[in-house]
C-alpha angles and dihedrals in degrees: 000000000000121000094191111115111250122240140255121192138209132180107205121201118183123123156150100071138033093244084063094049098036091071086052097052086053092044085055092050086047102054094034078062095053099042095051090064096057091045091249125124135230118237113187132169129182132219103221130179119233095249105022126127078244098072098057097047095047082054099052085048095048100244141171116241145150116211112234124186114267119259108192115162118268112249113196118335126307149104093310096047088051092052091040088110101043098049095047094049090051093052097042086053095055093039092057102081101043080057087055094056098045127085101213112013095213122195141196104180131258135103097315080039093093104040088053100044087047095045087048088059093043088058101041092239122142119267126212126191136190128189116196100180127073091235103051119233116256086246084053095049089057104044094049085080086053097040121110087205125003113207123183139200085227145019099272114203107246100010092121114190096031138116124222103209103155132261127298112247134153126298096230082065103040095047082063096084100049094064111108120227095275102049097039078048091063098039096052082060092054093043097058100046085055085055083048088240128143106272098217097050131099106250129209112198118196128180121150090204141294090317086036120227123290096204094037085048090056098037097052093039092058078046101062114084087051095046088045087052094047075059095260125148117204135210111185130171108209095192116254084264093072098023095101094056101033088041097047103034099040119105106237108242126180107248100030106101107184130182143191089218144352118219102177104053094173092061086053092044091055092044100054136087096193135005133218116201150124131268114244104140094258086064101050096060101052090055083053101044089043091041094219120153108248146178104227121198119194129220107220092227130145111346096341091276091154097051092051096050082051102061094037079066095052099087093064078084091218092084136080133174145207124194120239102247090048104046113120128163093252092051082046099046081048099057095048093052093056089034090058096069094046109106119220116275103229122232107264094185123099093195130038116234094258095057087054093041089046086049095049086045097054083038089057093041095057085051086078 
């Protein structure tokens, strides 16, 4: 008899951007922990568009993934709205047999997100979905008729049958918020001397996402002197799009710490007082996992999705938040004043969001 572990497989389909493929990537670990302690093996496999943010990061995983053309809705009337059809039956078509192959087809929105909700149905094979903003993605809207189990980031207002467990992120992150007050103590001393921070000053730590925030950028940067002499110390990732600005032009002040990027955004998180940050669903997350008091400024994209996973955050009672279009450094100066004296909200969970989404997945998968 054969000793090798037995496999489970999952088709992901989440893509676009990188906030639509990152909860994947968590769900994967999740389940590949799972998995490991019953002997069985995780196969899983990615849709991916030619030129989305996706391809280069499940590269850089390792990961295994098939391009499909990419099938983004049609707004108003033009070339892309004429070829709609065409491309998602093409993609349908090549998505169909990695469905076939797969136990569970899981998706997270964006442009891979229909072919695979609709091959799934084709081929009679369970379909999970999962929405991580407060206003659902038109993908997600869709597939939710076709889903086995709809889970969502947040309660959403008339999705009826469906959980709202959290978003997926990284363990390193989540684990954030079960450390009690000694050990997170410790490790935010660690944190900052491998940012190379002070380790007994209050940080602020500001990003606006992976190519950082033009208007946060200015905002906090004609902030600083008054935020170094309220004895802050600020680490603050400006996106590779705006380092060689923020990072030449800059005078150089003790106390401002500015990047072009943060890898290792649990380390940030453990370093930091108070965060300042936009709202896209990924963050969100994270400010809720880690429990830090934080401004939020939403971006008004899409359908005012940001705007929407801010205020869902709001009765935490340690979050504010200033629209875009309305952030000064005086409204800012005056946030973090009332924020420093917010305390951090502890995890409640005793499971992240991708160990529940994993669980419902292998759940779904031994309905066959």
């Amino acid at each position: 008899m054969s000793n090798e572990p037995k496999t489970f497989s999952v088709l992901f389909a989440g893509g676009g951007t990188a906030g639509h493929l990152l909860p994947a990537l968590a769900t994967q670990r999740a389940l590949e922990r799972i998995l490991s302690r019953s002997n069985l093996q995780l196969n899983a496999f990615y849709l991916a568009t030619k030129l989305g943010a996706e391809r280069r990061i499940l590269t850089q995983q390792g990961a295994d993934f098939r391009i499909i053309p990419k099938v983004d809705f049609p707004r108003g009337v033009g070339l892309r709205t004429l070829t709609f059809i065409p491309r998602l039956v093409i993609a349908v078509l090549r998505t169909i047999s990695l469905a076939r192959k797969a136990d569970v087809v899981v998706g997270f929105g964006g442009y891979v997100a229909l072919p695979a909700y609709i091959a799934a149905r084709i081929v009679r094979k369970p379909l999970v979905i999962h929405e991580a903003n407060a206003v659902p993605g038109l993908a997600n809207r869709l597939g939710r008729v076709l889903a086995t189990f709809t889970l969502t980031n947040f309660p959403i207002q008339d999705w009826r049958n469906s959980k709202s467990i959290g978003l997926p992120i990284r363990d390193e992150i989540w684990r954030i918020g079960r450390l009690d007050q000694v050990e997170r103590d410790a490790e935010r001393s660690r944190a900052r001397e491998n940012f190379g921070l002070d380790i007994n000053r209050k940080t602020i730590l500001v990003f606006g996402g992976s190519l950082g925030a033009a208007k946060l950028n200015s905002v906090v940067e004609n902030s600083v002197d008054e935020l170094l002499n309220h004895g802050f110390q600020v680490l603050h990732s400006v996106g590779p799009t705006h380092a060689r600005k923020e990072l030449t032009d800059a005078p150089k002040r003790s106390g401002y710490f500015p990047v072009p990027y943060i890898s290792e955004m649990d380390q940030a998180y453990l370093a930091a007082d108070i965060v300042i940050a936009r709202s896209g669903a990924g963050t969100c997350a994270e400010i809720a996992a880690t429990g830090i008091p934080a401004l939020l400024v939403p971006l008004a994209i899409g359908n005012g999705e940001q705007g929407k996973n801010a205020e869902q955050l709001l009765g935490r009672g340690n979050i504010r938040l200033i629209k875009n279009e309305e952030l000064t450094s005086v409204n800012l100066l005056a946030a973090i004043d009332d924020l420093s004296q917010e305390a951090i909200v502890p995890l409640q969970s005793e499971h992240s969001a991708a160990h529940e989404l994993a669980e419902t997945i292998l759940n779904c998968g031994r309905l066959q």
